[in-house]
C-alpha positions as CSV (number, residue, x, y, z in Angstrom):
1,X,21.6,7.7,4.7
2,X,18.3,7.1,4.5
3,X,16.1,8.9,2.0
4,X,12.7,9.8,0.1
5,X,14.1,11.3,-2.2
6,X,16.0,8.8,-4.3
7,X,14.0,6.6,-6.2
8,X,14.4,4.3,-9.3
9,X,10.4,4.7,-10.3
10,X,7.5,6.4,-9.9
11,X,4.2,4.0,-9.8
12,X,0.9,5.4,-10.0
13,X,-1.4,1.5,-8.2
14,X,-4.6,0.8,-7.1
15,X,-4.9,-0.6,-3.6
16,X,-4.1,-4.1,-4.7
17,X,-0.7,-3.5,-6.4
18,X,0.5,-0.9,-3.4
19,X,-0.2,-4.3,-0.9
20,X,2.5,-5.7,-3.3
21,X,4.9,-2.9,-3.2
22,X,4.3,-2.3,0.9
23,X,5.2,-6.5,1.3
24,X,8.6,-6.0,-0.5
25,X,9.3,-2.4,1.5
26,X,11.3,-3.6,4.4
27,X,12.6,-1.2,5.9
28,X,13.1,1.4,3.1
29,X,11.5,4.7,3.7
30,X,9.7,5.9,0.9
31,X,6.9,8.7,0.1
32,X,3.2,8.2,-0.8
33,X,1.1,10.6,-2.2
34,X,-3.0,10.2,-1.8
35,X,-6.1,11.8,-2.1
36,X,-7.8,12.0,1.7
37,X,-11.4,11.2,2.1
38,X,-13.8,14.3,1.3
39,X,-15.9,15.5,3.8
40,X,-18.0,18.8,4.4
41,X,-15.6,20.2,7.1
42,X,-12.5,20.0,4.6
43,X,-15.0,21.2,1.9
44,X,-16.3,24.6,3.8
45,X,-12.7,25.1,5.6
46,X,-11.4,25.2,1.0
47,X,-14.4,27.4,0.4
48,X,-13.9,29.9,2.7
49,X,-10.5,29.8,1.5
50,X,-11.4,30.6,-1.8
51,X,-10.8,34.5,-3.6
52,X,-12.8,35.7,-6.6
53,X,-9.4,35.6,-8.5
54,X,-9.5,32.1,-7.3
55,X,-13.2,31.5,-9.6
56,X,-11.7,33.8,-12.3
57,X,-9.2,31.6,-13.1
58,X,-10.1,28.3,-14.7
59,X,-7.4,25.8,-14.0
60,X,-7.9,26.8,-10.3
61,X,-11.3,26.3,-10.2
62,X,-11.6,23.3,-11.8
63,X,-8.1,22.4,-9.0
64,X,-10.9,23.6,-6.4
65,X,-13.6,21.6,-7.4
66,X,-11.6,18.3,-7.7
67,X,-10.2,18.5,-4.1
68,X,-13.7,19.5,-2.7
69,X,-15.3,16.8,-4.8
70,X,-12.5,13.9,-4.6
71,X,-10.2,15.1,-1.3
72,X,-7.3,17.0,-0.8
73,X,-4.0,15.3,-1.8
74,X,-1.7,14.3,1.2
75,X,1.9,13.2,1.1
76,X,3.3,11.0,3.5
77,X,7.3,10.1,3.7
78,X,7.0,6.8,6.0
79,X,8.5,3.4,7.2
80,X,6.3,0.3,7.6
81,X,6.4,-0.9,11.1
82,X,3.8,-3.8,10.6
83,X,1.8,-4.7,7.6
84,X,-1.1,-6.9,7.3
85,X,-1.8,-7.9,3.7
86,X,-5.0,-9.6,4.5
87,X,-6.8,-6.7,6.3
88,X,-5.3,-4.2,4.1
89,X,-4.0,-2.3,7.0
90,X,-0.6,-1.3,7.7
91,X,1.7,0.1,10.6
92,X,4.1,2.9,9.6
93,X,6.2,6.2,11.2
94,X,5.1,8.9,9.3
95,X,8.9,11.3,9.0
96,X,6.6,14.1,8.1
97,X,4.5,14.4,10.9
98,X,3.7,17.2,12.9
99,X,2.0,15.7,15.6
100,X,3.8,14.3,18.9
101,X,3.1,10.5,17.9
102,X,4.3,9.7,14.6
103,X,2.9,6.3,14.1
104,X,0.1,6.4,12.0
């Protein structure tokens, strides 16, 4: 069975060492977790969001301004389809997809 969940390390990379881990992949699936690009549509859609407990509290508002400022986190559970090393870019079916098309 194939699986996410079961996983002999964690790794925390920069874009240069995950090239290196995607290239040895194959066809295990396995999760990533990122931070998605901000913008000011993702920033207004989190501030209208946001409560007045939400500011009271400080660990959430400093959670608040990191995601506004840096991007929301996103996890992905995927498979590589194709990877290109060279352009950086890579093929994979994203498991947790809601979408119709799953290839991202």
């Amino acid at each position: 069975m194939d699986s996410a969940q079961h996983y002999a390390k964690e790794v925390n990379c920069n874009m240069t060492q995950l090239v290196e881990v995607l290239e040895t992949a194959n066809d295990t699936i396995f999760k990533v977790v990122f931070k998605k690009q901000a913008n000011v549509d993702a920033a207004a859609k989190r501030l209208d969001s946001v409560s007045l407990n939400d500011l009271k509290n400080p660990a959430k508002k400093s959670a608040i301004a990191e995601e506004i400022a840096f991007g929301e986190r996103s996890t992905m559970i995927c498979k590589i389809v194709d990877l290109q090393t060279i352009l950086g870019r890579s093929l994979v079916i994203d498991f947790s997809a809601t979408s119709d098309s799953k290839f991202r």
